[in-house]
C-alpha positions in Angstrom: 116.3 116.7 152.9 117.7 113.2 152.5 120.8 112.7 155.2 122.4 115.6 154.4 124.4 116.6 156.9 124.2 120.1 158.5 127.0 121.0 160.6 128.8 124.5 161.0 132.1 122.9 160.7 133.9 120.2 158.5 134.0 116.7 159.1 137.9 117.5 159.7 137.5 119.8 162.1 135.5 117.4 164.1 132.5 118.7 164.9 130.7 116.6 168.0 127.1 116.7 166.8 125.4 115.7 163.7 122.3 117.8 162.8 120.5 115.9 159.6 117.2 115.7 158.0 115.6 118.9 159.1 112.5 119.7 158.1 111.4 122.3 156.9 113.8 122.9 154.2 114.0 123.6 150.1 116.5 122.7 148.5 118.5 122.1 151.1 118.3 125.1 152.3 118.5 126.9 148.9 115.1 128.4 148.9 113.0 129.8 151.4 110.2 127.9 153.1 106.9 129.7 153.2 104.6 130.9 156.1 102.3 133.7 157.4 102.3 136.2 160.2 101.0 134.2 163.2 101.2 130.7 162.2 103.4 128.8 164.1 106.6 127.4 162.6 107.4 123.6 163.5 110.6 122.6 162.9 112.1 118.8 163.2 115.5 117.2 162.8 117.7 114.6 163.7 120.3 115.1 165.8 123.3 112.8 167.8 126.3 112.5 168.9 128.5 109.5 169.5 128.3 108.1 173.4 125.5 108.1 175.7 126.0 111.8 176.7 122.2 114.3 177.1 122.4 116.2 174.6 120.0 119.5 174.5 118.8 121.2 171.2 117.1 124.4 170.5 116.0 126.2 167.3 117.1 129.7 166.8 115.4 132.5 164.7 115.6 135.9 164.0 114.1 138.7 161.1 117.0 138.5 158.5 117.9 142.5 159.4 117.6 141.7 163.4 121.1 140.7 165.2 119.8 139.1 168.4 118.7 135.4 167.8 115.4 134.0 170.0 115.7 131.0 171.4 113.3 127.5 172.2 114.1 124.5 173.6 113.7 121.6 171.4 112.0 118.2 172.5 113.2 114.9 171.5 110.4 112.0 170.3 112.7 109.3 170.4 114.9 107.7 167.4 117.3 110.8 168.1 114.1 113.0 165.9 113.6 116.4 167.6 111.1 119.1 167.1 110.3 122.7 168.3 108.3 125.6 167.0 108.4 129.4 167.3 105.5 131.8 165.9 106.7 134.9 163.6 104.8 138.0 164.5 105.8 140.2 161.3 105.7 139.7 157.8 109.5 139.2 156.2 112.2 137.4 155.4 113.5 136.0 158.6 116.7 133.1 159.0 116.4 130.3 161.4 118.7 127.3 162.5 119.2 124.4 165.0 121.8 124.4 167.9 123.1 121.0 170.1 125.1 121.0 173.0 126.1 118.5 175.2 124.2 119.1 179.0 127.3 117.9 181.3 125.5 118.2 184.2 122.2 116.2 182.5 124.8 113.1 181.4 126.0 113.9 185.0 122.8 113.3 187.2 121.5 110.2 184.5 124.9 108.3 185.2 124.5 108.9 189.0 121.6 108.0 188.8 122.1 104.5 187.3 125.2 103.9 189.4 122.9 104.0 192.7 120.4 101.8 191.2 123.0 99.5 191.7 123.9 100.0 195.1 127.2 101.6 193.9 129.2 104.3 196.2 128.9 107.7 194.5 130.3 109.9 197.8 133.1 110.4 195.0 130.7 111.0 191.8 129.3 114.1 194.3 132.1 115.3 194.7 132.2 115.7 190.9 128.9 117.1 190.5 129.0 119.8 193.1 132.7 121.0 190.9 130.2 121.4 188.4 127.8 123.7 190.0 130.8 126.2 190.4 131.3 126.6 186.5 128.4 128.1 186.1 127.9 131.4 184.7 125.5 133.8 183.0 122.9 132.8 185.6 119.2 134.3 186.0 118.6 135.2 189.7 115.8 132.1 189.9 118.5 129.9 188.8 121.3 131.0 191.1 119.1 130.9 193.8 118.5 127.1 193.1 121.9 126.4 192.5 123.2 127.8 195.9 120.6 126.5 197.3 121.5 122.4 196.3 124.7 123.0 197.2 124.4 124.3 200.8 122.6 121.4 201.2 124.9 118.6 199.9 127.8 120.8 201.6 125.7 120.3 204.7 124.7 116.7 204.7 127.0 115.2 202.2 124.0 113.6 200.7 124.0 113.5 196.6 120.3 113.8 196.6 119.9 117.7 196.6 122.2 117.5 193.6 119.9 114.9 191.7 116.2 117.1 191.9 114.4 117.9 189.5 114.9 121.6 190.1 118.9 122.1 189.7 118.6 120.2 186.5 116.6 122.9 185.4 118.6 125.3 186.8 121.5 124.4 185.4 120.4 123.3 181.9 120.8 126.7 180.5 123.6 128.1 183.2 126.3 126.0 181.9 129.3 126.5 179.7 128.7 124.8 176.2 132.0 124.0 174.7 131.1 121.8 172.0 127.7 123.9 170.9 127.2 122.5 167.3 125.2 125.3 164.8 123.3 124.3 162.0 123.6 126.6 158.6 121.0 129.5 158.4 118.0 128.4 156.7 116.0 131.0 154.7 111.8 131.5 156.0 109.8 133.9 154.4 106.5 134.9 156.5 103.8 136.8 154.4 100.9 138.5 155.1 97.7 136.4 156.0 96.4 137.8 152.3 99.0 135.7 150.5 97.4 132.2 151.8 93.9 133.6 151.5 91.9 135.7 149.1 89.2 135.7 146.7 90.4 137.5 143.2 87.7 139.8 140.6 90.0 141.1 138.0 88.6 143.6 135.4 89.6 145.7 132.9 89.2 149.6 133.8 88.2 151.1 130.3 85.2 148.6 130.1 83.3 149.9 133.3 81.9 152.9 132.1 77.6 152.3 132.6 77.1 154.3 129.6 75.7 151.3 126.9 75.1 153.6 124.5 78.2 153.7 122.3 78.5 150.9 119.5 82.3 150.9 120.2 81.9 151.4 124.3 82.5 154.7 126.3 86.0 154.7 127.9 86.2 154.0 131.4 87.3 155.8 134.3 88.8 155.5 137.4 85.6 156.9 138.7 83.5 154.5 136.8 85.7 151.8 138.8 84.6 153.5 142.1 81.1 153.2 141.3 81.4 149.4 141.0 83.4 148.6 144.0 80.2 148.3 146.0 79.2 145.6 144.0 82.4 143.4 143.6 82.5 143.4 147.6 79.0 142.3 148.0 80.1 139.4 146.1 82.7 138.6 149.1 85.4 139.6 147.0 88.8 140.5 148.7 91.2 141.9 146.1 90.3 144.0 143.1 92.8 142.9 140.3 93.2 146.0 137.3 94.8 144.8 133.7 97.1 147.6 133.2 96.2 150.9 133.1 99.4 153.0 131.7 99.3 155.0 128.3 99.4 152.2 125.4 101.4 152.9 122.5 99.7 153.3 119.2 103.2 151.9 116.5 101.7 148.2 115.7 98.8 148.9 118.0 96.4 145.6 117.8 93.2 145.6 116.4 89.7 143.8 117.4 90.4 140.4 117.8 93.8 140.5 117.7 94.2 141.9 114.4 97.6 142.9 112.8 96.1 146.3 111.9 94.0 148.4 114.3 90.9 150.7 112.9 90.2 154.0 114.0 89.1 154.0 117.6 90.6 150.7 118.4 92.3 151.3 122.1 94.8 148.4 121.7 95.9 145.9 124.4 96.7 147.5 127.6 99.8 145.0 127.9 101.5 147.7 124.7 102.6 150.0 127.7 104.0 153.4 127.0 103.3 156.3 124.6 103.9 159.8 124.8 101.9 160.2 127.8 104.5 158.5 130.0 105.2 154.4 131.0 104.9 152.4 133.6 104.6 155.3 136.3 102.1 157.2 134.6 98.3 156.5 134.5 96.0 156.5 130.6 94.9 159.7 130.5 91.2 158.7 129.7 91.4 156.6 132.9 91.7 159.6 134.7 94.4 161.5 137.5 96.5 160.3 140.0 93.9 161.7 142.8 91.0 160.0 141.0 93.5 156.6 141.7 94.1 157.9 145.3 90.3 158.0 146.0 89.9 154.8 144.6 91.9 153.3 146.4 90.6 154.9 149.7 87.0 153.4 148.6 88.8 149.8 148.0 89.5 150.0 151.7 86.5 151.2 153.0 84.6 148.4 151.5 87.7 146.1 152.7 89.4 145.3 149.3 92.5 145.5 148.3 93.9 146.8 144.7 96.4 144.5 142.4 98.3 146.0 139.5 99.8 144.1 136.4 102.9 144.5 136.6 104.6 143.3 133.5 108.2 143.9 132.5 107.8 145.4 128.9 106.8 148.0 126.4 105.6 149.3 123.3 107.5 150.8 120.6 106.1 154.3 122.1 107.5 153.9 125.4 109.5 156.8 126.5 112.5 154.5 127.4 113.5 153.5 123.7 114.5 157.5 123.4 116.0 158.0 127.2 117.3 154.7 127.1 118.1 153.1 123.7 121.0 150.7 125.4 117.8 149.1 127.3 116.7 147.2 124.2 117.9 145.5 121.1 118.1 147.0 117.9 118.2 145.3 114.4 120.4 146.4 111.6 117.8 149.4 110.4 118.0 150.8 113.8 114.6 149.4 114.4 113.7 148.5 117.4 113.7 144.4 117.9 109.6 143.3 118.9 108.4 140.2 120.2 106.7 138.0 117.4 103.5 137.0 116.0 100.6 137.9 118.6 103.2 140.2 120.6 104.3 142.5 118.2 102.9 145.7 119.8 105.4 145.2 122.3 109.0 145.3 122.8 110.8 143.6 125.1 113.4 144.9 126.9 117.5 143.8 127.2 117.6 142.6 130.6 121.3 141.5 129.9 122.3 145.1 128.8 125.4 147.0 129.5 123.2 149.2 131.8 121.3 146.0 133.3 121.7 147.9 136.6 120.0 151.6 135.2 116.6 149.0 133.4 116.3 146.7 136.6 116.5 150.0 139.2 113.9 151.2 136.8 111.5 148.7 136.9 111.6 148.5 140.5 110.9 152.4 141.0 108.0 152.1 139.2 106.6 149.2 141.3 108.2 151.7 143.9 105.6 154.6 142.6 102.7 152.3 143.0 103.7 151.1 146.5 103.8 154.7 147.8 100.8 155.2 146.1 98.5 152.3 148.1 99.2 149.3 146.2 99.7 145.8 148.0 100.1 143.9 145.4 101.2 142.8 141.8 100.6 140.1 139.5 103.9 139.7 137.7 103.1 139.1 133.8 105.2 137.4 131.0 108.0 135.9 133.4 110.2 134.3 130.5 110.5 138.0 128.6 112.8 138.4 131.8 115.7 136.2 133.6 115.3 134.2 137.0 118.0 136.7 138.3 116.1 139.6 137.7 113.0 138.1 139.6 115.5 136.9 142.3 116.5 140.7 143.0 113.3 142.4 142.8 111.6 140.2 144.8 114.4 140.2 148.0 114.7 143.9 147.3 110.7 145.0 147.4 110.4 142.2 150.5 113.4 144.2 151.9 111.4 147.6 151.3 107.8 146.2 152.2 107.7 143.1 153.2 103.5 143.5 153.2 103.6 143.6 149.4 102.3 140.4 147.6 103.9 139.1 144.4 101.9 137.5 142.1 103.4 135.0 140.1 100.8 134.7 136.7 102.4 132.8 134.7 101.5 129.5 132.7 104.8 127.7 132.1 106.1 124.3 132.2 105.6 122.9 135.7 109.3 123.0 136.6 109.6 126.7 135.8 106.3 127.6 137.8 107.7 125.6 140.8 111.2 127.5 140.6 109.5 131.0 140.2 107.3 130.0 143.1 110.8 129.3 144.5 112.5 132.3 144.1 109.6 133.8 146.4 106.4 135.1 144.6 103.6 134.5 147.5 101.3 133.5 144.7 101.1 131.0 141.6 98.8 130.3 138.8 98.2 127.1 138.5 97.1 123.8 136.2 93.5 124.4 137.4 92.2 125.5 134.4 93.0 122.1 132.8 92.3 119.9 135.3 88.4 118.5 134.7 88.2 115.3 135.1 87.7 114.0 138.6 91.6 111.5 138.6 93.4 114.4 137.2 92.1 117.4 140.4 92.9 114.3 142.8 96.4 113.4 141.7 97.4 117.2 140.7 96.0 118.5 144.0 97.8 115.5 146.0 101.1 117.0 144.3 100.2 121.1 145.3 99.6 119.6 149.3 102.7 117.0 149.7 105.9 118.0 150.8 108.4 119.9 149.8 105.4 121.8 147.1 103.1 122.7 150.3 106.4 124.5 151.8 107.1 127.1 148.8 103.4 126.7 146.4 100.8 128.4 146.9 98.3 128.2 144.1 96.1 130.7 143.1 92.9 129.5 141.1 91.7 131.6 138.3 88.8 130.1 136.4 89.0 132.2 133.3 91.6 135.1 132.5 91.2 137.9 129.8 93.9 135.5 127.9 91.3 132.2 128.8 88.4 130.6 128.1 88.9 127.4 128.8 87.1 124.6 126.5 84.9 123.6 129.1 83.1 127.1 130.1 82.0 127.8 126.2 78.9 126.2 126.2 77.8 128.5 128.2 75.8 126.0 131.0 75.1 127.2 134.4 76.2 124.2 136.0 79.4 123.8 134.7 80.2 127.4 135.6 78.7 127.3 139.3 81.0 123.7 139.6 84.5 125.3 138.0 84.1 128.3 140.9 83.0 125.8 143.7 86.1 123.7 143.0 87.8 127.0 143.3 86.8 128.6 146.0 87.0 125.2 148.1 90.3 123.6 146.7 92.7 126.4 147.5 92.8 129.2 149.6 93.2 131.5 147.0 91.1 131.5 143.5 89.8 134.4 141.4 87.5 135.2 138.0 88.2 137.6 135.7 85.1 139.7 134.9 81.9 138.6 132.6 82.6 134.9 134.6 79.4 136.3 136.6 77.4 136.4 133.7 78.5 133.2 132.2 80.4 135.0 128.7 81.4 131.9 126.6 81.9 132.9 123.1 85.2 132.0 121.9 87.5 133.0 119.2 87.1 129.3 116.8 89.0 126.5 117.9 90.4 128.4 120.4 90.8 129.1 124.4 90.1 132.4 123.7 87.2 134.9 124.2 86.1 136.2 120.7 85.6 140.2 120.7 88.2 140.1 124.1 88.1 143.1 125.9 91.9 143.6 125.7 91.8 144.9 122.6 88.3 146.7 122.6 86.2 148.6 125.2 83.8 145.9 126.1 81.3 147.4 129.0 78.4 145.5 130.2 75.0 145.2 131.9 76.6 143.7 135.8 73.0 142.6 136.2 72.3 141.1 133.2 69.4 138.0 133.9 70.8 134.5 133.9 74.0 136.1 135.8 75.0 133.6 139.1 76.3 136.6 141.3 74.1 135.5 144.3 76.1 132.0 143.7 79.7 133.3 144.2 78.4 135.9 147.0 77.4 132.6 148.9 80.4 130.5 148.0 82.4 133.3 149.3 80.4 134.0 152.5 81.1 130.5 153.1 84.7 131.1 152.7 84.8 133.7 155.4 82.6 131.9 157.7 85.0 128.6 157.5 89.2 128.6 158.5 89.0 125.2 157.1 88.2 126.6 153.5 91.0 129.4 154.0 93.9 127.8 153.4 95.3 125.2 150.9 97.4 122.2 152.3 95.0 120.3 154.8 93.2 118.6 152.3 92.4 115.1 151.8 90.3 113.7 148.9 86.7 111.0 150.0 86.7 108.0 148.1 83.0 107.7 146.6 82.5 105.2 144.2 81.1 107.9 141.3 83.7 108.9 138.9 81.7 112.3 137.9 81.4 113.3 141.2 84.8 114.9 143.8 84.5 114.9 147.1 86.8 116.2 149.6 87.7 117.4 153.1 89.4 120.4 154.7 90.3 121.4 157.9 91.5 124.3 159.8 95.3 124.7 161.0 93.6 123.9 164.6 91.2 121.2 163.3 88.3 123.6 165.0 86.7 123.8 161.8 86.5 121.0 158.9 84.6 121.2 155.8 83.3 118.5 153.5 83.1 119.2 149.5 81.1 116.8 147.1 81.0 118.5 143.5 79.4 117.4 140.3 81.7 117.4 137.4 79.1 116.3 134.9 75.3 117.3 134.6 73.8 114.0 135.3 71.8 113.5 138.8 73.6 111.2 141.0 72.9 109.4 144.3 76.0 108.0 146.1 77.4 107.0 149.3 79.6 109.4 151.1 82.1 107.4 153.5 83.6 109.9 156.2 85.8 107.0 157.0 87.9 108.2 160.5 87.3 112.2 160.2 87.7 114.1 163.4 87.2 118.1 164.5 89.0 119.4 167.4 86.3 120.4 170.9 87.5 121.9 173.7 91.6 120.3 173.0 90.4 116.6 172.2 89.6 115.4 168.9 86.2 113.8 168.7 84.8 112.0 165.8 82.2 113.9 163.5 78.8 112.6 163.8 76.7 114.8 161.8 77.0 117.2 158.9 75.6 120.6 158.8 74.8 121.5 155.2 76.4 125.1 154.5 74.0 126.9 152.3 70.2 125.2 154.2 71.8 124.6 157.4 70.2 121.4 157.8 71.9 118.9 159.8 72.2 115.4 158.6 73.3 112.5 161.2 76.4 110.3 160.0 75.5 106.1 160.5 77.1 103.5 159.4 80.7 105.8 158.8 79.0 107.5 156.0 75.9 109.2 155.1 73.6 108.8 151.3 73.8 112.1 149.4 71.8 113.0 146.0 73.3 115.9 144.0 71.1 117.9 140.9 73.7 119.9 139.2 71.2 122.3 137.6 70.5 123.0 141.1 73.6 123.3 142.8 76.3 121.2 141.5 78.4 121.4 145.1 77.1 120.3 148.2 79.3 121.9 151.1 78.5 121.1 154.8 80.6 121.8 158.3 81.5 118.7 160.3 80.1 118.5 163.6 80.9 116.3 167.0 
């Protein structure tokens, strides 16, 4: 924040302290910083007072429900910047704030102090100190002890030096009265769940898991065809399980294959066209299965230690029961027809946030996330933001953090970047990103230097999807190994968070002409397939992602800091662990061509036993061969076919 000045009271009122610059902060305190359970929160600030009084400082916090504050000192740095640090326990929203008092007994002992450097008299000056001791109050029995102590012992000898130890300043630093104590505003923290900084995504569409290749137009999926492959999406290290939808879909302007205005028989139509007869967004497909078959499968997501994410997206098709409850929920055109979105959306209707029963549609979307929650969901990608307002994500997001503050809210959107970063804002614990159109080696550095600097690193935290059932980026459709192995390398080592939306494993590439588009996409046909199809590079990810676990440097996003190797095709970078215990070093191919380069490591250090010790070798992550670093450096040769990402630990 630049020299804005934080102070509980006016200028007129005449507040003693200034409290300025703190950091962390969004917007001023607008928007909530970001954090997760256990990490320790480090706050700084500037903060004076006119004179040459001692001034003490110390950051407050408290859970935003919670009445009584906890307390830590601050510690000054010099230049009148001060710091301290407290360490949430609990996911939540949580308030935190900076107070500054002056210590009259501190400014006491330091002037004291400096008069008898000088050979001055301070019998009188004692005399003043000892008053002070008697205005105490609110004292711990330690403290009190200390303080009767001093004083017996001036009393006794008349000597101010039991006044000036070490010990009754301590004592009486937090004993005294504090008449001019100076607050800051509350500033607003959010602390997630150690899931929303770290997480490797497999999202899949439930009607195309059936194993049954038999049927031209593919056997439905079940829930219990989802079961069966849950084995194999954790032994590929994955952590979350992401489903499409998987509510009725209407069949008024149901899509055909392709996209196509007019649907033939058979054609299941995009699960995004929520609602029929069978029920909305509470209610489960029927060919999908029961409400017990999701309860088991969500049991067997847990015993293989993933987690299940829902869609969750905020409209409907012309067969949703809402348009008969609730026709003041949406917008009608002159022949009472309901009003749908256009061109590619028309199977679905969006709904009238604005409406004179805005209250009934936004309680209603939030009891069906509600439904989901009590039914052993964690969390939700949030589809098609702009079909809603910023108030409406505003409210449901304090009001499910209010409920559940374990839930994660996946932003998965691809808007302009000032929209993204003020959804991001508003608090969904995840973003998509500009990944997915970031390939050449300048544009990963400078967009990646903008997701890590400050304030983005406070309130962003990217999520990188490779491919989505709505993209196939231009660079995955020719179908080459290498390119796919280096897209989920850069992944699964850039950010904390990435993910790959089934058929990535075995490297599908055909697109719709011209476009970024899968051709014959599975969201508007059934589209099962052979999981262990030749050619497919599941081993790959299963590594990447062991790595991942193996490595805190790799588990989080903002400690990264980009090699300079004189190869424009080739990235390398560096990551390292909230505790610099653990650093990683990332060199990726971003074209096919074998290279040989010079690596410089420049001043990298990893943290042994408290001291930070250069590294002096690297330990290569998937041979475990260790490679000694001379010269600052070390020569590296890359074969893309191969492996188009070298990823070694850093040793001391």
């Amino acid at each position: 924040m630049n020299k804005t000045i934080q102070t509980v009271e006016s200028a007129a009122a005449g507040s003693t302290f200034i409290i300025e610059d703190v950091y962390p902060l969004i917007d001023g305190g607008r928007f909530a910083v970001k954090r997760i359970a256990g990490e320790r929160v480090e706050v700084w600030a500037d903060i004076y007072r006119d004179g040459d009084a001692v001034i003490s400082a110390a950051l407050i916090w408290r859970r935003e429900q919670d009445r009584e504050w906890q307390s830590k000192p601050m510690i000054p740095h010099g230049n009148d910047r001060w710091s301290g640090a407290f360490t949430p326990g609990e996911p939540g929203p949580y308030v935190y704030a900076i107070e500054a008092w002056t210590d009259e007994f501190a400014t006491w002992s330091h002037a004291v102090a400096r008069k008898q450097r000088t050979g001055a008299d301070v019998s009188l000056d004692a005399i003043e100190g000892a008053s002070l001791l008697t205005k105490v109050h609110g004292v711990r029995q330690d403290a009190a002890e200390v303080i009767v102590r001093q004083c017996e012992d001036y009393l006794q000898t008349g000597d101010v030096a039991p006044l000036l130890s070490t010990e009754l300043g301590e004592a009486m630093a937090d004993s005294q009265s504090r008449p001019d104590l100076t607050r800051s505003p509350l500033f607003p923290l959010i602390i997630d769940r150690d899931r929303a900084r770290f997480g490797a995504w497999y999202q899949m569409m439930p009607r195309s898991q059936s194993q049954d290749l038999s049927h031209a137009a593919g056997q439905h999926g079940t829930l219990r065809d989802c079961i069966a492959r849950v084995s194999d999406i954790a032994a590929m290290g994955f952590d979350v399980l992401y489903f499409t939808p998987i509510h009725p879909i209407g069949s008024t302007r149901r899509k055909g294959r392709n996209n196509a205005l007019v649907a033939s028989e058979g054609d299941p139509g995009s699960p995004y066209a929520i609602g029929s007869a069978d029920g909305g967004h509470d209610a489960l497909h029927p060919e999908l299965g029961t409400i017990e078959d999701f309860r088991a499968l969500v049991a067997t997501c847990l015993e293989y230690g993933l987690e299940l994410a829902l869609d969750f997206a905020v409209q409907c098709s012309p067969d949703h029961p809402w348009l008969t409850q609730h026709p003041e929920w949406f917008k009608w055109r002159p022949d009472r027809s309901v009003r749908t979105a256009d061109g590619p959306y028309s199977d679905i209707v969006i709904p009238d946030f604005a409406s004179v029963d805005r209250t009934g549609l936004w309680n209603a979307f939030r009891d069906a996330m509600l439904f989901w929650i009590d039914h052993g969901v964690t969390i939700f990608a949030i589809d098609n933001h702009d079909t809603a307002p910023l108030p409406f994500w505003d409210w449901l997001i304090s009001d499910i953090r209010r409920r559940h503050p374990e839930v994660i809210l996946f932003s998965k959107t691809y808007a302009r970047p000032k929209p993204m970063k003020g959804l991001a804002k508003l608090g969904f614990a995840q973003s998509f990103s500009y990944f997915p159109w970031r390939t050449a080696k300048w544009e990963l550095e400078q967009y990646f230097g903008e997701l890590t600097r400050y304030p983005e690193r406070d309130f962003y935290r990217a999520n990188l999807f490779v491919n989505t059932p709505d993209l196939l980026p231009y660079h995955l459709q020719s179908g080459e190994p290498w390119t796919f192995k280096s897209r989920v390398a850069l992944a699964a080592t850039l950010s904390g968070n990435y993910g790959v939306y089934s058929g990535f494993e075995l490297l599908e590439h055909e697109a719709a002409p011209g476009r970024e588009e899968y051709l014959d996409s599975e969201k508007y046909q059934i589209k099962p397939r052979d999981w262990n199809k030749p050619g497919n590079i599941k081993p790959y990810i299963a590594a990447l992602n062991r790595i991942r676990n193996d490595n805190t440097a790799l588990q989080q996003t903002a400690n990264l800091r980009f090699l300079g190797i004189e190869d424009g095709e080739t990235i390398a970078f560096a990551k390292a662990a909230t505790d610099a215990t653990n650093s990683v070093v990332a060199v990726v191919a971003l074209s096919r061509h074998v290279r040989e380069f010079w690596l410089p490591l420049g001043d990298l250090t990893i943290d042994v036993g408290g001291e930070r010790c250069p590294v002096s070798a690297l330990e290569n992550l998937i041979t475990g061969e260790q490679s000694r670093i001379e010269w600052g450096g070390i020569k590296l040769r890359i074969d893309p076919d191969r492996d188009p990402a070298l990823l070694f630990r850093c040793l001391a």
